[in-house]
N, C-alpha and C positions, 0 to 999 in steps of 0.2 A: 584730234589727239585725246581729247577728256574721253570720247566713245571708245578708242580704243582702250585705255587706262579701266576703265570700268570690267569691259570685257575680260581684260588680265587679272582683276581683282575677284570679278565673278567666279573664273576660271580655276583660280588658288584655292577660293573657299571650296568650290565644288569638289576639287581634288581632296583638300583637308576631310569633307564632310563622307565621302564617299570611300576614302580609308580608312577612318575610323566607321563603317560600316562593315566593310570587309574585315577590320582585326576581331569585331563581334560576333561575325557568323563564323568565321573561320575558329573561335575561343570556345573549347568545350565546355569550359564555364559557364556560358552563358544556357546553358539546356541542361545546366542542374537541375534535377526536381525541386531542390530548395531555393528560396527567394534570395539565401544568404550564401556568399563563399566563405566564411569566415565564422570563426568559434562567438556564439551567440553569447547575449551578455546575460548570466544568471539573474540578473536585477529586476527583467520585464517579466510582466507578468506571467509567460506563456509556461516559466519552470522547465523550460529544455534546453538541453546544451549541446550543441553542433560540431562537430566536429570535419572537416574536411579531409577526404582520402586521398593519397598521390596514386594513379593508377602505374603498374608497371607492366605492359605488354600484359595485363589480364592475368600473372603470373600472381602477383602479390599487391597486395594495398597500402597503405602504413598513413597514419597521422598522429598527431603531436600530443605527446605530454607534459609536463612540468612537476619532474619530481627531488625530491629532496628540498633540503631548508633554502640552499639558494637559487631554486627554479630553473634545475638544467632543462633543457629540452631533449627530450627523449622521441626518435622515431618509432612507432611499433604497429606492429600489424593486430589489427583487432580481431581475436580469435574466439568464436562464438563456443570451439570445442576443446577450450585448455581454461583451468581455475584459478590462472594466475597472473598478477602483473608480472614477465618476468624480467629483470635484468640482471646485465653481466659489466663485468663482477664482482664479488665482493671482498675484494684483496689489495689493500692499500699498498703491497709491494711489487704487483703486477706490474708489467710495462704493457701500453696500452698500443699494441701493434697493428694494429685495424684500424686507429682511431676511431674507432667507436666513442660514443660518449657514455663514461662508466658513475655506477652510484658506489662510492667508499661510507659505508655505515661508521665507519671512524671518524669521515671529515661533514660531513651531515650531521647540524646537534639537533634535528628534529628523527634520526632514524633510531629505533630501539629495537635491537632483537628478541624476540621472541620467547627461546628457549636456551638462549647463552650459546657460544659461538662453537662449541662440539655437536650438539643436536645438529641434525642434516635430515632433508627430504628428498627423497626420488620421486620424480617424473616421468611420466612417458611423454612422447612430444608427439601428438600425434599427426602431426601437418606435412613435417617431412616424407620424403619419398620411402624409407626405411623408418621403423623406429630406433628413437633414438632416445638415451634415459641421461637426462640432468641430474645434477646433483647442488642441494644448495643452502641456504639458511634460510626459515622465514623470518621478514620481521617487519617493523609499520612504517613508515613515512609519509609525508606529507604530498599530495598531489592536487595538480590544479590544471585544468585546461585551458586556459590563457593568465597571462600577468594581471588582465582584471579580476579574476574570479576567484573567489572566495577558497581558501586549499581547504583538503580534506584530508586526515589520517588512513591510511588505507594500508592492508598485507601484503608485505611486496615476498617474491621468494628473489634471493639476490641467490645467484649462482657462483660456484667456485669457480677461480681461474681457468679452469681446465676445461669450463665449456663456453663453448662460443656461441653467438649469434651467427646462424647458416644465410646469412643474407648481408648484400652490401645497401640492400634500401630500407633496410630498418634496423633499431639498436634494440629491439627487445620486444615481448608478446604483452598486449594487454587482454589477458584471460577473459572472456566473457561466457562463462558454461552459468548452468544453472546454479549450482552448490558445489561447494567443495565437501567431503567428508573429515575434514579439520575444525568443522563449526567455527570458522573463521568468517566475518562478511564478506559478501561480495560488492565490486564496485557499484550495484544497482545499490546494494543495501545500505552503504558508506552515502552514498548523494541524497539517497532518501532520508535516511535521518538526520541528515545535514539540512533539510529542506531545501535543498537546491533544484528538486525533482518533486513532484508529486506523484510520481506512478513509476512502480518498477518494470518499465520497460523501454525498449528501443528498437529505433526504425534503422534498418539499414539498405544504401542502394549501393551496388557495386557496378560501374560505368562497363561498357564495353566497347574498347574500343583496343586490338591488339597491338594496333601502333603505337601508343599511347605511353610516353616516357614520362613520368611526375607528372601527367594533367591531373590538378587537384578537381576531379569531374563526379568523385564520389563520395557519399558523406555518412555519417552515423549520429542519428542523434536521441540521448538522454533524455529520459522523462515525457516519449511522444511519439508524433512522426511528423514527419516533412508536411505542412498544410495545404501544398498540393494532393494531397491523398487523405484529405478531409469526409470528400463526400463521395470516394470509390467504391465498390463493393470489397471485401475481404473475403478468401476460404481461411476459416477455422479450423488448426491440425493440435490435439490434444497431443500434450508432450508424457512419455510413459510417464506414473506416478512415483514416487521419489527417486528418480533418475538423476544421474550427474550431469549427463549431458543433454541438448536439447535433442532428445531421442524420441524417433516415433514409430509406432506400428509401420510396418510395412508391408501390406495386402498385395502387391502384383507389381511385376512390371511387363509394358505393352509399347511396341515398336507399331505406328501407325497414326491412326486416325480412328476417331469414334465408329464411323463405320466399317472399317477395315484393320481391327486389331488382330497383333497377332504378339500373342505371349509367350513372354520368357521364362524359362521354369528357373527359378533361383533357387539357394537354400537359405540368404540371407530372408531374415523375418522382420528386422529392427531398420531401420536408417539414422543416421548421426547427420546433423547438418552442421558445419562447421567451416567457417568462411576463412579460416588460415589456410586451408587447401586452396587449389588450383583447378586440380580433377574431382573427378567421381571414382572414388575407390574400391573395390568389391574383392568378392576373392577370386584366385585364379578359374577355378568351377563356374563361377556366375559369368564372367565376361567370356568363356569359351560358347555357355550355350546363348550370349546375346550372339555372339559372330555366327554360330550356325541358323540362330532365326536370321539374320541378316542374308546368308545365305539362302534358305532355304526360300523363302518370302519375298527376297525382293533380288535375287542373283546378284548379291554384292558378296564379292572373297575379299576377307581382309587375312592378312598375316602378318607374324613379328617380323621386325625387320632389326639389324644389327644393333640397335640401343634397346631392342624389347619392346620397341615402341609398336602399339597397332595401326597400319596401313594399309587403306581402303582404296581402289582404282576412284578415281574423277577427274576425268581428262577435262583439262581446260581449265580447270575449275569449277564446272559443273555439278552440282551438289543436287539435281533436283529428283535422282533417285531417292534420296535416303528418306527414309521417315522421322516423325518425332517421335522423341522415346516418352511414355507415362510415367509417371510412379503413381502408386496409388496408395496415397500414404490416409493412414486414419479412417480409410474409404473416400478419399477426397482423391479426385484426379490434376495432379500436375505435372504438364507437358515444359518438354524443351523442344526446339526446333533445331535440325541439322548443322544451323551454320554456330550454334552454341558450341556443340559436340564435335566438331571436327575444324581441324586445322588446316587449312586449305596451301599446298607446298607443290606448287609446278602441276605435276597431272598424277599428284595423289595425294590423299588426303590423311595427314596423321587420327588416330581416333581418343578421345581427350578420357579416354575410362581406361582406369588401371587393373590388373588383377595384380595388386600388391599386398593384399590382404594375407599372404600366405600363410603367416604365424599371428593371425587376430589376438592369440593371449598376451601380446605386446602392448595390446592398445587400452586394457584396463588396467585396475590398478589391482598388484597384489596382497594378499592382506599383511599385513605387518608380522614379521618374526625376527628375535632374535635381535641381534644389534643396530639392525636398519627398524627398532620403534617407531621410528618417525615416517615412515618409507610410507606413501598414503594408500590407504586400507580401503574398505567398503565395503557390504554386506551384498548378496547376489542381487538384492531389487535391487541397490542402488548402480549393480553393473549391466541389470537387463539384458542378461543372456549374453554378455561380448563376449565369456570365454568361450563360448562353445561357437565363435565364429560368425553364426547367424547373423551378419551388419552388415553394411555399405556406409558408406560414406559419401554425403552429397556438398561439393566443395564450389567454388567459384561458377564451374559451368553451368551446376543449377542454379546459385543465386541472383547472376546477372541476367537471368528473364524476369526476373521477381523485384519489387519492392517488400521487403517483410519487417515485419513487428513481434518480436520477441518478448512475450509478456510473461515477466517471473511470478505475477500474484495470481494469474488464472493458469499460469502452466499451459501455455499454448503459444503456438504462434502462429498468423497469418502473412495468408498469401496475396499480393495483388500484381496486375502485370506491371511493370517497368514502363515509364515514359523517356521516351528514346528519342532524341534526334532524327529526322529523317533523314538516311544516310545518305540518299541517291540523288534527292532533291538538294542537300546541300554540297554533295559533286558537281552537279550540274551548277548551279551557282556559283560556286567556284570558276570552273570554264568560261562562263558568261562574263565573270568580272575580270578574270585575265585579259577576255579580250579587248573587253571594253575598258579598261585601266592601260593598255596597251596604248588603245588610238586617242586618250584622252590626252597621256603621254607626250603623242608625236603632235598632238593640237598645241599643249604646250610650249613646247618647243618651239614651234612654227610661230607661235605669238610672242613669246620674249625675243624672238628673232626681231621679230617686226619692230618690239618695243624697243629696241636698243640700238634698232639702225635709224630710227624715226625720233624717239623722244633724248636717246643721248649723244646724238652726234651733235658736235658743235659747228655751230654755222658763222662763218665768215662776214661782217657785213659792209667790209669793204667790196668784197665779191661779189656779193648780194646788189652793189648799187652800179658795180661796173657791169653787172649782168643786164639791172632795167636800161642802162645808158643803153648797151648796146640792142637792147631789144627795139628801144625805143626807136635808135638811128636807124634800126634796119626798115622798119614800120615809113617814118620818113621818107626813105630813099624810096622805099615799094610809091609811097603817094605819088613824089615827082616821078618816077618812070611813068606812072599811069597818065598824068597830067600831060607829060610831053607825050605821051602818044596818042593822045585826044587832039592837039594842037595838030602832029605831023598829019592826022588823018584833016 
């Protein structure tokens, strides 16, 4: 009984140990690049602040702020190509029909506006699928990235009632572009002279995983980069010279492989990286002659289909037609591979490039006249050629091959690839431990059986002594029959 009882204890723990294995490998958390899931404590020495992404079917990102005097939490998607924290809104009479979590500059005694509550700025927003133009007040409050950390005064633009947040996974955009042309800080600018940061820049990784509902699997962090990507190589892309956004030359695009390129004739010259997008956005001209190179090159017909959307034939799901697409930004080459770029839907493949650019004079800012003063302005460097269309926009699909660092004091960011999960090897493992978690199961079972028909039935010991009696007497009787037939013979 003690060897069985062992067995069943062995048995319990094995199961306990071997579960909390499986919730490990199955937890995309655990194949963070960073060592940490959770917002870092400004206090260590390292000077960077973490932040954790919720991924949404690769659609959108969003993690946490702490704004205003009493530390609401604020979801927002961190947007490398908007100059603004923004939230909505700023109307203490509003009814708040979304429940969204809203900042009232009236009930905050750390928020002060700006320019008094008639002044108003316009926005373009450039992440949604159309643009779309905010309108709002600026003004400063207090923000902090966790209840430990030190807050920091920062220009929020609080938006009027009347514009919403176009998303149910987040309450609002934390602007991350290079400069605004308000000579207002930016949030690099606000943590570095806070000394919370030593360097104005940040790493970010955007997870891939399309299934993927709030896995906090992706992160952005302050004053650095993840120290997995300590001793990687980097490409260096110079960001145009006083540019608003992290904008860079755009030299070529190439469908292919180093040996076997084949170029696309664009007319965009510039690229925007901006990780509030989804897609990669061009204008309708540029994605018409990628589909003819696709054609041409590699006999793939895509066309619109009833949402505008581009679909591409790949039966089965078969993808291993297509090429990777380059860009070749600053003269530096970076590839995406097929399964970035396209959405893979039964036996065709959605294609994750838009030509939504149709009216790019949407997406700068125009200069100021007339009673929109405030409406934000800029000189033509600082718009790098957007009115005249020449841009793309390189959104989520490109980002999540890349780990990138976005440095505001060198004006540049780099490139390195993404450490990724192996996806196929942790399929299969998967499998493995179903089934093996399966028969462990039915062992279980089979031993508490035993255990409980063995160690918890109660025994009789009346029964018990009328059982030896009678064994006994039958043992007797066997001797005298033996005895008497030893005698008869």
């Amino acid at each position: 009984m003690i060897k069985l009882n062992c067995k069943i204890i062995s048995l319990i723990l094995l199961s306990i140990a071997f579960s909390g294995l499986c919730s490990t490998l199955s937890d995309d958390s655990a194949f963070l690049p960073s060592e940490q899931a959770s917002p870092s404590d400004p206090s260590e020495p390292t000077f960077t602040l973490t932040i954790p992404l919720a991924n949404y079917h690769n659609q959108e990102y969003s993690g946490e702020l702490l704004i205003g005097s009493d530390g609401k939490a604020f979801k927002l998607n961190f947007d490398t190509g908007f100059p603004w924290i923004w939230v909505s809104p700023d109307d203490a009479n509003i009814s708040n029909t979304d429940s969204k979590p809203t900042l009232h500059c009236n009930f905050s005694s750390s928020c002060h506006l700006l320019a008094g509550p008639e002044a108003m700025i316009k926005e373009e927003v450039m992440y949604f699928p159309s643009s779309e133009t905010i309108k709002g007040y600026l003004a400063t409050d207090n923000v902090a990235f966790h209840k430990a950390s030190s807050k920091v005064n920062q220009t929020l633009l609080l938006s009027k009632s009347t514009d919403s947040i176009q998303s149910e996974h987040y309450d609002g955009v934390c602007g991350l572009s290079v400069k605004n042309d308000k000579g207002q800080p930016s949030l690099l600018d606000t943590l570095h002279s806070a000394q919370l940061i030593k360097q104005k820049v940040f790493g970010l990784y955007l997870s891939d995983n399309p299934e993927a509902y709030g896995e906090k699997s992706s992160e952005i962090t302050f004053g650095g980069i993840n120290p997995n990507y300590d001793k990687v190589d980097f490409v260096d892309v110079k960001v145009i010279p006083d540019a608003m956004y992290w904008q860079v030359s755009l030299d070529g695009i190439y469908l292919g492989t180093s040996n076997s390129f084949s170029a696309v004739t664009v007319q965009a010259t510039t690229a925007i990286v901006a990780s509030g997008i989804s897609n990669i956005q061009m204008m309708s001209e540029d994605l018409t002659a990628f589909k003819n190179v696709l054609q041409t090159s590699y006999n793939i017909a895509c066309k619109y289909n009833e949402k505008k959307d581009v679909v591409c034939p790949c039966p089965n799901g078969d993808i291993h037609r297509y090429p990777n697409i380059t860009f070749k930004l600053d003269s530096k080459m970076l590839s995406i591979p097929p399964s970035l770029y396209l959405e893979v839907d039964e036996n065709y493949c959605v294609l994750l490039l838009e030509g939504s650019l149709e009216n790019s004079n949407t997406y700068f800012r125009q200069p100021p006249t007339g009673a929109d003063s405030a409406v934000e302005g800029g000189n033509a460097n600082q718009r790098g050629g957007l009115e005249k269309g020449t841009f793309l926009v390189l959104g989520g699909v490109f980002l999540r091959n890349y780990y990138t660092l976005f440095d505001a004091e060198e004006k540049k960011m780099s490139f390195t690839p993404a450490i990724r999960p192996p996806k196929s090897m942790i399929t299969t493992l998967e499998v493995i431990y179903m089934i093996f978690g399966a028969f462990i199961l039915v062992m279980f079972v089979v031993f508490v059986g035993c255990f409980v028909q063995i160690c918890l039935t109660k025994k009789n010991p009346t029964m018990e002594k009328n059982g030896l009696d009678k064994t006994l007497m039958e043992r007797k009787t066997t001797l005298s029959q033996f005895v008497q037939g030893l005698d008869s013979n």
